[in-house]
C-alpha positions as CSV (number, residue, x, y, z in Angstrom):
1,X,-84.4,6.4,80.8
2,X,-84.0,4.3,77.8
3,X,-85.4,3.7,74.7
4,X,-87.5,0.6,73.6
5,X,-89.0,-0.4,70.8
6,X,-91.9,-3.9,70.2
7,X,-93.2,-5.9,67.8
8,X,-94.4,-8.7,68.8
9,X,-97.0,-8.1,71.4
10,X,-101.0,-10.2,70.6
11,X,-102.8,-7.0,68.3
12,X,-106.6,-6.6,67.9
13,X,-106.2,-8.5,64.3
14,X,-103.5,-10.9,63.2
15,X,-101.2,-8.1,61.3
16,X,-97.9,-6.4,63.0
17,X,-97.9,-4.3,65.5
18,X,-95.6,-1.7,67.1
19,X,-94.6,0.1,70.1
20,X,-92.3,2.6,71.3
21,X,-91.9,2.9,74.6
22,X,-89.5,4.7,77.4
23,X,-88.4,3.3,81.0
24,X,-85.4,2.6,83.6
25,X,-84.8,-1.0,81.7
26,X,-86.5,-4.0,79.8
27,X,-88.9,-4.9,82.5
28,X,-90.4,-1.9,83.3
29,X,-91.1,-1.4,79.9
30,X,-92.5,-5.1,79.5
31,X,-94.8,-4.3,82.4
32,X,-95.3,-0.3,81.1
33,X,-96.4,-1.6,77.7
34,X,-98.9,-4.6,79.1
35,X,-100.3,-2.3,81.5
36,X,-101.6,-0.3,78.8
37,X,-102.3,-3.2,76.3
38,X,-104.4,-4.2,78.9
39,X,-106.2,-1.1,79.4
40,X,-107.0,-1.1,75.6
41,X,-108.4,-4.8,75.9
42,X,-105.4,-6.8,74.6
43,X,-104.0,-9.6,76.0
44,X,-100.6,-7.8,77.6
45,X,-97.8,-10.8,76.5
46,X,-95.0,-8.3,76.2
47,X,-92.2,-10.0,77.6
48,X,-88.9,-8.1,78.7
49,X,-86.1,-10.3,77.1
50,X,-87.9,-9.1,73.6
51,X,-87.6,-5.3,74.4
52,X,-85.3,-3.7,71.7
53,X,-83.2,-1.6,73.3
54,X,-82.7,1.6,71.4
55,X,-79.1,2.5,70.9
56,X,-77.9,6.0,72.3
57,X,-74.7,5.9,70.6
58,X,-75.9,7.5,67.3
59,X,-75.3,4.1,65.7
60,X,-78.9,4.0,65.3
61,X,-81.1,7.6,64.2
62,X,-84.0,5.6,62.5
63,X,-85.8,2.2,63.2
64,X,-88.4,1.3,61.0
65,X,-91.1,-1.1,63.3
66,X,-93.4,-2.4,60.4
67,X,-93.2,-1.9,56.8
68,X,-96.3,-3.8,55.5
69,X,-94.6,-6.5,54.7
70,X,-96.9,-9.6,55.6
């Protein structure tokens, strides 16, 4: 299993948004992640070839998703 992080997925307002989220590769976690966007009433435009892969090489410990930077 890999590690995946999102930010760029439709949100309930227009500010970021953010998701982590664990699967086999990029397009199970597209499809992981709009399932459950779905489920909460979004619109579910994940799309795999934006999945972040997170790195499991240690090159990487910390990953900050949104800052509150708009």
């Amino acid at each position: 299993m890999k590690v995946f992080t999102y930010t760029s997925f439709t949100g309930h307002y227009p500010v970021g948004v953010a998701a982590v989220v664990i699967a086999e590769d990029a397009e199970e976690a597209a499809d992981n992640l709009n399932f459950k966007l779905k489920a909460a009433g979004l619109k579910g435009d994940a799309r795999p070839v934006d999945m972040e892969p997170f790195p499991t090489d240690c090159r990487e410990s910390i990953r900050i998703l949104n800052d509150g930077n708009y």
